[in-house]
DRENDOZA-531279 format. One line per 10 residues: number of its first residue (from 1); their letters; for each residue x, y, z of C-alpha. Coordinates in pm, 1 decimal, m for minus. Example, Ala and Ser with C-alpha at 12.3 -4.5 7.8 and 13.67 -1.06 7.14 Angstrom:
residues 2
1> as> 1230.0,m450.0,780.0  1367.0,m106.0,714.0 $
END
This chain:
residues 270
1> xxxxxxxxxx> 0.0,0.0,0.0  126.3,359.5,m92.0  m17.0,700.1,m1.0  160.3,1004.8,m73.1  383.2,1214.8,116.2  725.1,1217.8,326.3  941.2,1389.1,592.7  1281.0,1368.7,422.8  1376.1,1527.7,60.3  1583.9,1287.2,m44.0 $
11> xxxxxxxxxx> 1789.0,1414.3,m358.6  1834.7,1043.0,m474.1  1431.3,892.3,m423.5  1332.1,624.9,m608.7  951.0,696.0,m561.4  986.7,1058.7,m537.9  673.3,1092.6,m788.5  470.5,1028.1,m473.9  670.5,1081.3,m188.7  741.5,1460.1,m287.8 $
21> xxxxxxxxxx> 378.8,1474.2,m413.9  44.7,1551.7,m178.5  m277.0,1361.6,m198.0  m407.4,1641.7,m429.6  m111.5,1538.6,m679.5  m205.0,1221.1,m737.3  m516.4,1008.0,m860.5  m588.9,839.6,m574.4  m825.4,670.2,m410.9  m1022.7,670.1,m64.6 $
31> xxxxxxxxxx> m993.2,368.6,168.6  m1126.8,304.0,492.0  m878.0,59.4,729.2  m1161.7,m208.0,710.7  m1166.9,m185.9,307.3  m771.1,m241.9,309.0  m804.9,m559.5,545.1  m1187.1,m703.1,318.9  m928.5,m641.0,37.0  m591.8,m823.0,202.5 $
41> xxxxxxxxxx> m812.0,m1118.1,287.5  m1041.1,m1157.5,m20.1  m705.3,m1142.3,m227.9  m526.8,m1428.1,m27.8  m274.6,m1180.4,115.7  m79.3,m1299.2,393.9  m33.3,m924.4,522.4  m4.2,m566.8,474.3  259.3,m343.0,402.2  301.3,11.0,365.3 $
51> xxxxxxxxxx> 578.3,121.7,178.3  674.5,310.1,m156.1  635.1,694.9,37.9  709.5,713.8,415.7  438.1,565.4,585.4  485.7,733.8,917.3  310.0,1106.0,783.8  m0.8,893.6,815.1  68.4,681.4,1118.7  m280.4,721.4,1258.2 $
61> xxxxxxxxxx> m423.0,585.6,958.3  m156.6,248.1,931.7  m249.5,218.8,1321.3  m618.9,209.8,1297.6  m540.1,m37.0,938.2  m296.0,m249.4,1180.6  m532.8,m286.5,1441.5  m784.6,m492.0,1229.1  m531.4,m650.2,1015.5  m364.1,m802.1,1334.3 $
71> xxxxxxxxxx> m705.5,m922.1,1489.7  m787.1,m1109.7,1162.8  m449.3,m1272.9,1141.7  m306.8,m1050.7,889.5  118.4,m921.8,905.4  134.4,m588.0,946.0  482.4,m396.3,815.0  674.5,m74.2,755.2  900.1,m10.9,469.6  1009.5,363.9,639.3 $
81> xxxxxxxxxx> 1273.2,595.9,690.7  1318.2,537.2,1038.0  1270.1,887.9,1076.1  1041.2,882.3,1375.0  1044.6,1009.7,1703.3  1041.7,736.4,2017.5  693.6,767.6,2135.2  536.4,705.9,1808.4  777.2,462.2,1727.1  687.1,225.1,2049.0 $
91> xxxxxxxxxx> 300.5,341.2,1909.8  320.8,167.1,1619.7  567.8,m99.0,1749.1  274.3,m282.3,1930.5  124.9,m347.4,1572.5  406.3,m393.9,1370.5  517.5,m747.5,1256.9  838.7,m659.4,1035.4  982.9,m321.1,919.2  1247.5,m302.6,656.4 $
101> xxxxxxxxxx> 1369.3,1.7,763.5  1670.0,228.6,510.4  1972.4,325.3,726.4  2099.4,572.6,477.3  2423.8,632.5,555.0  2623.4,637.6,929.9  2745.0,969.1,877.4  2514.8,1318.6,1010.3  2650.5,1511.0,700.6  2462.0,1254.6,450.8 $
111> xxxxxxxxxx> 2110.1,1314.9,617.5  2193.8,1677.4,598.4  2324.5,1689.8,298.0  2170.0,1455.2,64.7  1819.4,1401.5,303.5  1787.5,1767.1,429.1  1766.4,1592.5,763.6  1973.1,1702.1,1050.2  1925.1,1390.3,1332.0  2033.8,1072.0,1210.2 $
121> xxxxxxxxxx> 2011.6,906.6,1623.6  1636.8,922.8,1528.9  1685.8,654.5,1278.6  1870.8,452.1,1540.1  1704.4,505.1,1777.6  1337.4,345.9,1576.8  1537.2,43.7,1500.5  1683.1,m2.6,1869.3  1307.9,43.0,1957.3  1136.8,m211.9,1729.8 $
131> xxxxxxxxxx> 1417.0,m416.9,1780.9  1379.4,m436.9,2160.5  1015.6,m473.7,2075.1  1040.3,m770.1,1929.1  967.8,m656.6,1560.6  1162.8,m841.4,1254.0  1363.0,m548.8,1163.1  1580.7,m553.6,876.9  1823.1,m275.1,749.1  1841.3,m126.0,418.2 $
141> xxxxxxxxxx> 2174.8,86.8,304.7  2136.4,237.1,m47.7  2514.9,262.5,m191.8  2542.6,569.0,m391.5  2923.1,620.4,m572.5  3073.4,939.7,m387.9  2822.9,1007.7,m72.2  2844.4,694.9,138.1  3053.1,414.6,m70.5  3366.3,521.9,189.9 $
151> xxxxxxxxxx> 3519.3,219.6,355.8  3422.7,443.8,717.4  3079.3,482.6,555.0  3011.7,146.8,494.4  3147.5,m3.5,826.1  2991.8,282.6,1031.5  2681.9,52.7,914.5  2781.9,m237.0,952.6  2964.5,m171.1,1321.2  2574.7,m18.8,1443.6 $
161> xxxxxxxxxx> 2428.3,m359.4,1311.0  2710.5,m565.7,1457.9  2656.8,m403.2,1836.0  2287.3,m384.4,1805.3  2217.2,m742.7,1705.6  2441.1,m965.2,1412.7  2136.2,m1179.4,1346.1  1952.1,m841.5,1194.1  1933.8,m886.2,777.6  2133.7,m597.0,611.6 $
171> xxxxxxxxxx> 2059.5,m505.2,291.3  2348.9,m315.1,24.7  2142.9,m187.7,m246.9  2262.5,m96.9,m550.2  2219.3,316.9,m672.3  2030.9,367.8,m994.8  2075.7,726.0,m1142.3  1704.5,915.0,m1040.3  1520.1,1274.3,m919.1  1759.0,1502.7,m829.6 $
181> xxxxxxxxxx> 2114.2,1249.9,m843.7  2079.2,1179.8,m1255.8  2464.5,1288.1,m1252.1  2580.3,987.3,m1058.0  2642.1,659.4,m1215.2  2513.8,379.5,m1114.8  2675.2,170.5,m823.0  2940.0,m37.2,m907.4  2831.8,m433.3,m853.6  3186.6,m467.7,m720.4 $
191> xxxxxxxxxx> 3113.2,m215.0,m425.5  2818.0,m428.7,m325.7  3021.9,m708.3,m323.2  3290.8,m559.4,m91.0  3027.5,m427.6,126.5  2871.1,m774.8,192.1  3191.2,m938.5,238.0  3283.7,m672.2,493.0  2967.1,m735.5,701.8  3025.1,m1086.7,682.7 $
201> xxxxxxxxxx> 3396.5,m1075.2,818.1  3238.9,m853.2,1124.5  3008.1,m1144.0,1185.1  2678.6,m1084.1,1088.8  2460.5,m1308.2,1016.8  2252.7,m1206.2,688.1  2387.4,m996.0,439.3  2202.8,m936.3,110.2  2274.6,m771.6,m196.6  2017.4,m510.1,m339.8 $
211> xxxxxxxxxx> 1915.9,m477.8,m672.9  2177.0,m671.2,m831.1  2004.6,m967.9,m995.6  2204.2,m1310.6,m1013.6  2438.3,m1186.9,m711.2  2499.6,m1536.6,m502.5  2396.9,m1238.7,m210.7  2036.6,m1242.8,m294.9  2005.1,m1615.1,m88.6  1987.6,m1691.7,227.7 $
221> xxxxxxxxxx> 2271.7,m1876.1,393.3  2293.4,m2099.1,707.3  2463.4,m1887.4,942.8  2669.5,m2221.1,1085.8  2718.1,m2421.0,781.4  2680.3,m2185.5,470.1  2381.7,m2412.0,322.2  2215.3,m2157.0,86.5  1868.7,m2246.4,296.2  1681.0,m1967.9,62.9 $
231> xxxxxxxxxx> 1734.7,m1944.5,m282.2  1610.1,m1668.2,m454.6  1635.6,m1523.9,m857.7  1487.1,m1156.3,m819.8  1186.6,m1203.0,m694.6  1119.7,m1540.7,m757.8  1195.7,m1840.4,m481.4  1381.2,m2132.4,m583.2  1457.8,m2402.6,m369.7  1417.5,m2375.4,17.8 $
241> xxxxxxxxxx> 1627.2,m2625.3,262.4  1456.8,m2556.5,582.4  1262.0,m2776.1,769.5  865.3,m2719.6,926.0  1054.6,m2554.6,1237.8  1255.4,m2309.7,972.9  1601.7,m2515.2,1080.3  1897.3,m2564.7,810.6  1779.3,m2888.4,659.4  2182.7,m2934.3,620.4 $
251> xxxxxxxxxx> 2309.3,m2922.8,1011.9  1981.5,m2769.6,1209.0  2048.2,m2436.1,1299.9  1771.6,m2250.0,1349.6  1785.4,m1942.0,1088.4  1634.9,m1621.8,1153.1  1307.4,m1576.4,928.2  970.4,m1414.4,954.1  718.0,m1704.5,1004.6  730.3,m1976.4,757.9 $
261> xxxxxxxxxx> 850.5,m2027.0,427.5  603.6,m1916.2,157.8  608.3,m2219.0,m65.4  301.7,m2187.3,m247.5  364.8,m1841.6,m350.8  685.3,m1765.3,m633.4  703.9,m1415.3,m604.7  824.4,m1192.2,m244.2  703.5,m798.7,m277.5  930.7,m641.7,m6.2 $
END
């Protein structure tokens, strides 16, 4: 689900068509929280997820949608900024299933720079908070060539994942040229690759590669044996070698996944 709006101004958006837009801008529709949920269900969802502009400018209205999806067995999750302040963030905590939240860059001068943002410990802080919460948070770190690609960049990142929890899934996405950052070129596969490799020598656990189709980094790897356990092509699923208790098939170890396996399904959305 996407509405319109945002509290950042992020030179390099991918969706800025809607996040830099208001509701008047766009042809959109009106939707009550108990049409989203009658939609979810008659549709065979397994959740809901708001994403695509920053879902937080219209936290009352993904609370009251959260609150029903929950009660009829629905997931409920963010795809956000981060940029939040802590009471609202423990709000919506106590609906929220998952939230793949973007850690932009470890550095202050990025957000201000690049985000027009001047607090980047509010970003932390949201993740700390869900994470203490018990939400499945996962990390997103868009690479962009000559902002944040710097070796201190990179492991600022990857040293705030490490001490908050290795087990968290990081995400290095790859830059594609768009809104106001045309003059950049797109990010080199090879710094993705470094990036992951980095994480993974600091010990965490799950380390993906972003938009880079074919990368070995889009599966999911035992963390004790190194059995890909999820194999994935884009966004379909290939094989999957975990067991009914979501265990490597190969040696047991339990591996860190939202809920079970979605066999039945090919294609993953977030």
């Amino acid at each position: 689900m996407g509405l319109a709006g945002c509290n950042l101004k992020c030179s390099f958006c991918q969706n800025y068509e809607i996040s830099q837009a208001s509701p008047e801008d766009l042809n959109s529709y009106d939707a009550a929280p108990a049409d989203l949920v009658k939609k979810a269900k008659e549709s065979g969802c397994l959740g809901i997820a708001f994403t695509y502009n920053e879902p937080t400018v219209s936290i009352e209205y993904s609370l009251d949608t959260f609150e029903l999806a929950r009660k009829e067995g629905l997931y409920t999750c963010y795809v956000t900024n981060g940029y939040i302040n802590p009471d609202p963030a423990r709000e919506i905590g106590r609906y929220l299933n998952c939230a793949n939240v973007d850690l932009k860059s470890s550095e202050t001068e990025f957000y201000r720079r690049l985000c027009k943002a001047p607090k980047i410990e509010a970003v932390k802080d949201a993740i700390r908070i869900w994470n203490e919460m018990g939400v499945a948070v996962e990390i997103t770190t868009l690479i962009i060539p000559g902002h944040n690609d710097s070796p201190r960049a990179i492991g600022g990142v990857i040293e705030f994942v490490r001490e908050l929890a290795p087990d968290i899934p990081l995400h290095f996405s790859r830059f594609h040229p768009m809104y106001m950052l045309t003059d950049v070129e797109p990010t080199p596969t090879e710094t993705i690759e470094r990036a992951v490799q980095a994480a993974r020598a600091r010990g965490l656990k799950y380390v993906y590669a972003g938009n880079v189709f074919g990368s070995r980094w889009e599966n999911t790897y035992c963390p004790n044996c190194g059995n890909v356990v999820i194999e994935r092509h884009g966004y379909v699923l290939g094989s999957i070698a975990l067991d009914s208790a979501n265990r490597c098939k190969n040696c047991g170890q339990p591996v860190k996944i939202l809920g079970k396996p979605v066999r039945q399904r090919p294609f993953a959305f977030f």
